[in-house]
C-alpha positions, 0 to 999 in steps of 0.5 A: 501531510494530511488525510484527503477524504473519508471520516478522518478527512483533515487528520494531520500526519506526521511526515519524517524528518529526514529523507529516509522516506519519502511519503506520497504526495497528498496529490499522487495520494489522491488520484490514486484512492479516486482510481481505487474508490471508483473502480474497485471500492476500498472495503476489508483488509488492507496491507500496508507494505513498506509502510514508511508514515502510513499514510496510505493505509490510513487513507485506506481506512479512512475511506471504508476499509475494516482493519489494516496491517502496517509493515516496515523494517524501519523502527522510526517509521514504525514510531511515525506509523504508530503517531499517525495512527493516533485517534484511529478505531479500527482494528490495526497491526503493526510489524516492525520486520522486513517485508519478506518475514511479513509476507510469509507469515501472513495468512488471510488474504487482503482486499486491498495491498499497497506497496511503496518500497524505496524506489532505489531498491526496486522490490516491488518485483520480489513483492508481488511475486511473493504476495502471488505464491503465497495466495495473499491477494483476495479473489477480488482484490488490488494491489497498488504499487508506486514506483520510477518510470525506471522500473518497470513492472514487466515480470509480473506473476502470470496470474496478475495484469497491470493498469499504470498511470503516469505522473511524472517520474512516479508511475502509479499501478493497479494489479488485479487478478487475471480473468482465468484466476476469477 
C-alpha cells in the first residue's frame, strides 16, 4: 500500500498482517480521491471511521485536507494507523473506540467522512444515520462510504442523497447533503 497522489505521493504504508482488515485497493483508492478531488474538493476536516491502516485519511491529507481524526475500535489498527502516520505534519487525532462512542462525542463538523466498516458487519447504516442526527457532516461536505453490492445504502437519513459507483463486488458512495439542507 502506498499513498497515490498529493505531497506524500510514494509514502509507503503499512498493511495488516493478517486479515482482520481488509485496506482499500490503491485502485479502488484512486478512482475514489479523483471522484473526490474533482467534485467536491478535499480541503478541512476529515473523520476517518473504521479507520483499519488509515490509508484513506492519509490520502486525504495528502491531497489537501487540514487536520484528520482517525477511529478504530481495534488496538492493532490504532498501532498501524499511528506507524502509518509517521513523518505526517498536520494536525491528527487518534481514538481507539468504537464508532458509535466517537460519533457522540465528537462535536465539529467535517469536510470530508470516510466510512469503510468491515463488510460482514453492515454498519454503515447505523453510521450515517448517527453522523445526520448528530449534525456532524459540514453544510458542504461528503461522505464516502465503501461497502458489498450486498448492502445496499436504501435507508439512508431523509437529509442525504447518494451517488454509488461499482467496482466489481465493492460498491463506492458519495453522500452529500440534499438540496433543501443547503
Amino acid at each position: 500500500m502506498r499513498v497515490i497522489a498529493g505531497k506524500y505521493r510514494g509514502k509507503r504504508l503499512l498493511a495488516p498482517a493478517d486479515k482482520s482488515v481488509r485496506p482499500t485497493t490503491d485502485r479502488i483508492k484512486e478512482t475514489v480521491f479523483n471522484i473526490l478531488c474533482s467534485r467536491y474538493g478535499i480541503g478541512g476536516s476529515v473523520l476517518d471511521l473504521f479507520c483499519g491502516s488509515g490509508a484513506l485519511g492519509i490520502e486525504a491529507l495528502s491531497r489537501g485536507a487540514e487536520r484528520a481524526v482517525f477511529v478504530d475500535k481495534s488496538p492493532q489498527s490504532v498501532r498501524l494507523t499511528y506507524e502509518n502516520l509517521k513523518g505526517i505534519r498536520e494536525p491528527v487525532e487518534v481514538y481507539t473506540t468504537d464508532f458509535k462512542v466517537a460519533l457522540e462525542k465528537l462535536t465539529r463538523p467535517f469536510a470530508l467522512i470516510l466510512i469503510d466498516p468491515p463488510y460482514q458487519d453492515r454498519l454503515e447504516g447505523e453510521a450515517l444515520r448517527r453522523i445526520a442526527e448528530r449534525n456532524l457532516l459540514a453544510r458542504d461536505g461528503v461522505i464516502f462510504v465503501e461497502h458489498s453490492r450486498e448492502n445496499d445504502l436504501i435507508n439512508l437519513p431523509p437529509s442525504f442523497i447518494i451517488d454509488t459507483r461499482y467496482c466489481g463486488n465493492t460498491c463506492i458512495s458519495f453522500i452529500t447533503r440534499s438540496e433543501e439542507e443547503h
